[in-house]
C-alpha positions in Angstrom: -14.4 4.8 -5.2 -15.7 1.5 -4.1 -16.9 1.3 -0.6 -15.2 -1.7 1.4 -15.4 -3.6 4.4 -12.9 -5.6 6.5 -13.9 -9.1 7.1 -14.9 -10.5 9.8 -11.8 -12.0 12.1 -9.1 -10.0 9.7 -6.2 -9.5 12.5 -5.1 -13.1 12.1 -4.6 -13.4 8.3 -3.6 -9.6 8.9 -0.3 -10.9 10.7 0.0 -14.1 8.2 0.3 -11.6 5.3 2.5 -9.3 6.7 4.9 -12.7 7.5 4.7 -14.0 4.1 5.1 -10.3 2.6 8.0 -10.6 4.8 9.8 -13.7 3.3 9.2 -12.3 -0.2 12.3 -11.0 -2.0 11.3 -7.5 -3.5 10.3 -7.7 -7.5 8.9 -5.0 -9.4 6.6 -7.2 -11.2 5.0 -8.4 -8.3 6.0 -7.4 -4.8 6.7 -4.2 -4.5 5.4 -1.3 -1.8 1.7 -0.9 -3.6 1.3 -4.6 -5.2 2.9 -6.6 -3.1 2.0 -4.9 0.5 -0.8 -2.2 0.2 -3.2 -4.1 -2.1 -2.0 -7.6 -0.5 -3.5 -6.4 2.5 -6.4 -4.4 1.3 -7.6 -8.2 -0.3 -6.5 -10.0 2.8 -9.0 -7.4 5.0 -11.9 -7.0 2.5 -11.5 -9.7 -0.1 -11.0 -6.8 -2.8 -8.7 -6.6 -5.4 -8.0 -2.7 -6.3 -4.5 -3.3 -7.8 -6.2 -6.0 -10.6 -6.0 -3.6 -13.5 -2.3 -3.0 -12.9 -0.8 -6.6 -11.9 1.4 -7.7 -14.4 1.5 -4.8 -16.7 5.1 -3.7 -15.4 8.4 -5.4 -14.3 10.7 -2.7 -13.2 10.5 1.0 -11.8 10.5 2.8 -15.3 7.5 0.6 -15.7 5.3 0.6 -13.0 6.0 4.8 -13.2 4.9 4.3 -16.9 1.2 2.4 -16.0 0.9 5.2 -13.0 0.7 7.7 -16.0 -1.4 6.1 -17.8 -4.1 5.7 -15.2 -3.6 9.4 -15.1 -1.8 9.9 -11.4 1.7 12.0 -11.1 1.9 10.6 -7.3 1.3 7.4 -6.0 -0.5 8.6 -2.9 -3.2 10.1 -5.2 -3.4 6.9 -6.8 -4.2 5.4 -3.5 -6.4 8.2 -2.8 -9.0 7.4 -6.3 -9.5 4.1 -4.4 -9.7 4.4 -0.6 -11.1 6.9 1.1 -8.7 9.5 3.0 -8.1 10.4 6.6 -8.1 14.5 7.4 -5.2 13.6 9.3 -2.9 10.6 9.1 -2.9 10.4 12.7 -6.2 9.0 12.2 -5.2 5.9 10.5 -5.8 2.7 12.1 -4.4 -1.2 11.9 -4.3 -2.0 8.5 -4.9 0.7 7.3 -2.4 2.3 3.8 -0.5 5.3 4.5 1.7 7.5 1.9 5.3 8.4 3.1 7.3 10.9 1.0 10.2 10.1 -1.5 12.0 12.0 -3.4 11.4 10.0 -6.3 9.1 10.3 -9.6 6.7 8.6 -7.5 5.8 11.2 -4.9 5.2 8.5 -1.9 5.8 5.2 -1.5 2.9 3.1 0.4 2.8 2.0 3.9 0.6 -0.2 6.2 -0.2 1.3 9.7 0.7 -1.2 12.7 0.3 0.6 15.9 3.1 3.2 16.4 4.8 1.8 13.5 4.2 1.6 9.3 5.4 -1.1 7.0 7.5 -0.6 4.4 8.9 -2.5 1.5 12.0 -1.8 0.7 14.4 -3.1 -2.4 16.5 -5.4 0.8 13.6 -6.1 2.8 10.4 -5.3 4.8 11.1 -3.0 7.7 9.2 -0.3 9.8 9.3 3.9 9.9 7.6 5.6 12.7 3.9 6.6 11.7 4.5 10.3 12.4 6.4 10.1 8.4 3.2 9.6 7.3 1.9 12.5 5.4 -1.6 11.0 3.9 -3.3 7.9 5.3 -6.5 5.9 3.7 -9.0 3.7 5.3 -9.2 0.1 4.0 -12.7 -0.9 4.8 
């Protein structure tokens, strides 16, 4: 696990992110809930790259599940978990920061970004927000 920091003056590009992320249709290839939110805004807050090894090895769900495998995780959250460090409790989580909310698909969670009461998601239609409380893991980015 790599040790991170945010950069310095992150909240701005924070908010520009989460806008273009916004205006982005949804593509398994490249914009989906860890790709094309969670690592988008662990590189926008540290300058780090943790989904390089995976970009552009998968273009639809049967994929991306397929490269999870391989990097040896049955749950995205525990992916997540092999590169950020986790919270006890994902009450803990603060701005920015990736949380984990439970599907009842192959994946196991889908990835979130904390903001406030709130948590990003990326859905198949568009960007939208659960209450942080569905939140059953959290990670810190930097």
């Amino acid at each position: 696990m790599k040790t991170l920091s945010r950069v310095p003056m992150w909240v701005g590009p924070f908010h520009d992110a989460i806008d273009e992320i916004r205006r982005s249709p949804f593509s398994w290839k490249e914009h989906e809930c860890a790709i094309g939110l969670a690592a988008r805004v662990v590189i926008v807050l540290t300058g780090e790259d943790l989904a390089a090894e995976f970009r552009g090895r998968y273009e639809d769900a049967a994929g991306a599940y397929r490269v999870m495998r391989e990097a040896g995780f049955s749950d995205l959250a525990d992916l997540a978990a092999s590169y950020l460090p986790e919270y006890a409790h994902p009450s803990e989580a603060q701005l920015g920061d990736i949380a984990a909310l439970p599907v009842d698909t192959a994946f196991g969670h889908v990835l979130g970004v904390v903001n406030g009461d709130r948590i990003i998601v990326l859905g198949e239609s568009t960007l939208g927000t659960v209450d942080r409380s569905a939140a059953r893991r959290a990670f810190r980015v930097g």
